[in-house]
PATORZA-556136 format. One record per atom (N, C-alpha, C): residue in one letter; x negated, y negated, z. Coordinates in steps of 0.2 Angstrom, whole numbers, padded with zeros to 4 digits, always signed. Layout:
N
aXYZ ...
***
This chain:
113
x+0057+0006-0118 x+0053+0003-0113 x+0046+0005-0115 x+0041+0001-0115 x+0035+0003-0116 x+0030+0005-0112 x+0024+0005-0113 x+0020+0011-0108 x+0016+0005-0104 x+0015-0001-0106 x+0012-0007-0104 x+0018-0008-0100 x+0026-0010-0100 x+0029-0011-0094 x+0029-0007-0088 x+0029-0002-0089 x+0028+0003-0082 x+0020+0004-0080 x+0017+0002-0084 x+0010+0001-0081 x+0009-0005-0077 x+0011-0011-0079 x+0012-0018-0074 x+0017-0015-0069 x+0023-0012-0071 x+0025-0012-0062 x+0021-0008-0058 x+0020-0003-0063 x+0013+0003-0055 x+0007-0003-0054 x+0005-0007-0058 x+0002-0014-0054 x+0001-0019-0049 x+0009-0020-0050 x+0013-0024-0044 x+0014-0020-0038 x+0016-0013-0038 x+0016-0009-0032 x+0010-0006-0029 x+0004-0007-0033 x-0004-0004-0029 x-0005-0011-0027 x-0005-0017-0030 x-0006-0023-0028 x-0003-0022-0020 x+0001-0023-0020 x+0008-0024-0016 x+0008-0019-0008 x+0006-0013-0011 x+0004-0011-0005 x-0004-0009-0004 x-0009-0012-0009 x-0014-0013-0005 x-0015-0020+0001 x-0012-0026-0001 x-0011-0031+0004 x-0005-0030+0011 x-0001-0025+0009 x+0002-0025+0015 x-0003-0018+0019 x-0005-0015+0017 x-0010-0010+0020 x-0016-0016+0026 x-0019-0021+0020 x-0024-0026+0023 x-0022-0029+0030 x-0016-0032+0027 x-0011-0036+0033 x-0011-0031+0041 x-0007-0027+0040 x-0006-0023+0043 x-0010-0018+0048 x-0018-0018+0043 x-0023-0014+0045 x-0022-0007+0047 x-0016-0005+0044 x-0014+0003+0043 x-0019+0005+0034 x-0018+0013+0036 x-0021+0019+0030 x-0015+0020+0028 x-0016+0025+0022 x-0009+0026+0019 x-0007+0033+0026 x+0001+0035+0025 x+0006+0038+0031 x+0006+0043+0025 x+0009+0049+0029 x+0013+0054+0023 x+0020+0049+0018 x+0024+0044+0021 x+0027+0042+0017 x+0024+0040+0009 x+0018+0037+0010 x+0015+0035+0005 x+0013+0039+0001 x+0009+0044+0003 x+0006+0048-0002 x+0011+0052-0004 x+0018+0053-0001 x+0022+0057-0007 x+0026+0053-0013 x+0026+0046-0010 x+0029+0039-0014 x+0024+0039-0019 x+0017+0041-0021 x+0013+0042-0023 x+0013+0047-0031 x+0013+0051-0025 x+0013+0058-0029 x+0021+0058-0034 x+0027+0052-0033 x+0034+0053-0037 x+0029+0051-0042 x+0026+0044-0039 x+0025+0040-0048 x+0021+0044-0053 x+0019+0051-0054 x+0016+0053-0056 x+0022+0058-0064 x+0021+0058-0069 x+0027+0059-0074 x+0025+0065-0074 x+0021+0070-0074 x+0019+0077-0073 x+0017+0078-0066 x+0018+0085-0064 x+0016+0087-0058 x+0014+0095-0061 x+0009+0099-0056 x+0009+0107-0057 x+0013+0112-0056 x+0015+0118-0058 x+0017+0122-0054 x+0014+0128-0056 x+0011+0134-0050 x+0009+0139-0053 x+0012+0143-0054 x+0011+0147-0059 x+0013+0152-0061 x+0007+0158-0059 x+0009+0164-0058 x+0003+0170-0054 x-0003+0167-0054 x-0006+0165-0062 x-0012+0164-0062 x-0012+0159-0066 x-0008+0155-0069 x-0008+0150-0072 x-0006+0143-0070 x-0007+0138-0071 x-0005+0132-0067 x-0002+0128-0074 x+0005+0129-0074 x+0008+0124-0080 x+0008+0116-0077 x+0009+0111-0083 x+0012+0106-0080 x+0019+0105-0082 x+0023+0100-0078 x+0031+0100-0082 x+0031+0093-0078 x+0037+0091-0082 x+0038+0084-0080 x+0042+0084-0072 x+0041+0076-0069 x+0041+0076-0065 x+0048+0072-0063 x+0055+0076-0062 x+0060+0074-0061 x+0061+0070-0056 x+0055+0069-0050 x+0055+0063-0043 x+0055+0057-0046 x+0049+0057-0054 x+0047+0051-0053 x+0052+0046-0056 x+0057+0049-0060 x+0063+0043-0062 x+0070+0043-0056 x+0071+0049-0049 x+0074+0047-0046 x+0072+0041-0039 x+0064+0043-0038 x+0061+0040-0034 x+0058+0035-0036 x+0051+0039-0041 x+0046+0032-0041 x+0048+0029-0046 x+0054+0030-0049 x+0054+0023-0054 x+0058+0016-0049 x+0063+0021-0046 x+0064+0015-0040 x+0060+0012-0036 x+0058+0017-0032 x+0050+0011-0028 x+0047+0005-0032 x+0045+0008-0038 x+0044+0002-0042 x+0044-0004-0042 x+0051-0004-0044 x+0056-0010-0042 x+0060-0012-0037 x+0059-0010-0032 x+0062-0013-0027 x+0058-0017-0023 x+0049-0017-0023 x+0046-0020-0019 x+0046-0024-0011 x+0047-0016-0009 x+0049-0018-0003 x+0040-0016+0001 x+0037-0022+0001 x+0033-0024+0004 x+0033-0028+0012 x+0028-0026+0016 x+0030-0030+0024 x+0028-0037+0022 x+0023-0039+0020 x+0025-0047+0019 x+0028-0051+0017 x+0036-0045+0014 x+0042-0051+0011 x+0048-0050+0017 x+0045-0053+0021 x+0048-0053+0028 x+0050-0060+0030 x+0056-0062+0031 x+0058-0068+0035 x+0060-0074+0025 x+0057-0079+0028 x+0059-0083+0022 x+0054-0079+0015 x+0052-0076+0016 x+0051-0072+0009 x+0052-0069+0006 x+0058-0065+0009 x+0065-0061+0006 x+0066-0063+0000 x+0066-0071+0000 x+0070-0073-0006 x+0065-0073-0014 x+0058-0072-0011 x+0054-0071-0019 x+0054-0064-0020 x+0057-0059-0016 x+0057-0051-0014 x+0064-0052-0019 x+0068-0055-0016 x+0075-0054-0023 x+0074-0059-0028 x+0071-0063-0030 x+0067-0063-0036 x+0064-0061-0039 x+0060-0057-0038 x+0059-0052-0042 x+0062-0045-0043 x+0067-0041-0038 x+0070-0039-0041 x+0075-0039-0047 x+0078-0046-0045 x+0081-0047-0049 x+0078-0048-0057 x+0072-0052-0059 x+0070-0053-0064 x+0068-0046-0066 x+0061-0043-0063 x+0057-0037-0066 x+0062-0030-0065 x+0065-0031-0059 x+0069-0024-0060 x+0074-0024-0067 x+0079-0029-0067 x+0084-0028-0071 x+0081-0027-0079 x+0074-0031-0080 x+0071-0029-0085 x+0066-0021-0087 x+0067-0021-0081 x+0064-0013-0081 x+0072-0008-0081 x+0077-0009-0080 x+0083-0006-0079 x+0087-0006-0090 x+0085-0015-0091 x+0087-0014-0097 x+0083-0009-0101 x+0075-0009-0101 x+0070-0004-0102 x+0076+0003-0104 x+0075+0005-0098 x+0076+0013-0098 x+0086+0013-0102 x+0089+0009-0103 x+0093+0010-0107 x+0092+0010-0114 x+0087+0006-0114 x+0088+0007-0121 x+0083+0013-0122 x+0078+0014-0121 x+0076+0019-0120 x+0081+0026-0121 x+0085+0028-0115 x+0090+0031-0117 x+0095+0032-0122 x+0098+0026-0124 x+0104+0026-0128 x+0097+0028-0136 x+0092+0026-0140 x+0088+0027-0142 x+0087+0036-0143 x+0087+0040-0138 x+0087+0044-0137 x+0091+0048-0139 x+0097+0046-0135 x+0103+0051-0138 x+0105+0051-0144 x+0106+0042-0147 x+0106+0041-0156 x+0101+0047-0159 x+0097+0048-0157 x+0092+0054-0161 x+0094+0059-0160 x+0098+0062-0154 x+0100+0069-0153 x+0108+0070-0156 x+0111+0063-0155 x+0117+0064-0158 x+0120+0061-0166 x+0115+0058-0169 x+0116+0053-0174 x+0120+0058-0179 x+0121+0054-0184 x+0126+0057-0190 x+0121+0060-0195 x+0125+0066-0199 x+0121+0068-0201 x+0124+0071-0209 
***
């Protein structure tokens, strides 16, 4: 998967929920800014006096799903059905992503040698 695909979908979700934020004329909630804070692929931790970064294991069990689910308040009623067209399209192409992504992976950790 490339760095361009997951950058168009964090597009389609700041998109996505800057319009239902308009709609709605709500600010962001605590739910938001921790959905936020997943899609981040490092996060801090301190150490006594130092502050490492390491990767961010939310962001592939949460915020890679947020991603693609799209679950926005204006795909409510007959809109549902552009809401599962798009998952269907952009998810499963984002799902083929991180497989091959994966399988790639492990051929280098386990290839022949």
């Amino acid at each position: 998967m490339r760095t361009h695909q997951v950058m168009f979908l964090g597009l389609i979700f700041t998109a996505g929920v800057l319009i239902s934020l308009v709609i709605s004329g709500l600010w962001f909630v605590e739910g938001d800014v921790d959905t936020i804070n997943s899609l981040t692929v490092v996060r801090p931790i301190d150490v006594s006096i130092w502050t490492l970064q390491v990767p961010n294991l939310a962001y592939f069990t949460t915020g890679l799903a947020k991603l693609t689910m799209f679950d926005f308040g204006f795909f409510g009623g007959g809109y549902g059905l552009i809401q599962w067209v798009l998952i269907m399209t952009i998810g499963a192409a984002t799902a083929w992503g991180v497989f091959t992504v994966v399988i790639y992976a492990a051929s280098g950790l386990f290839g022949r040698r």
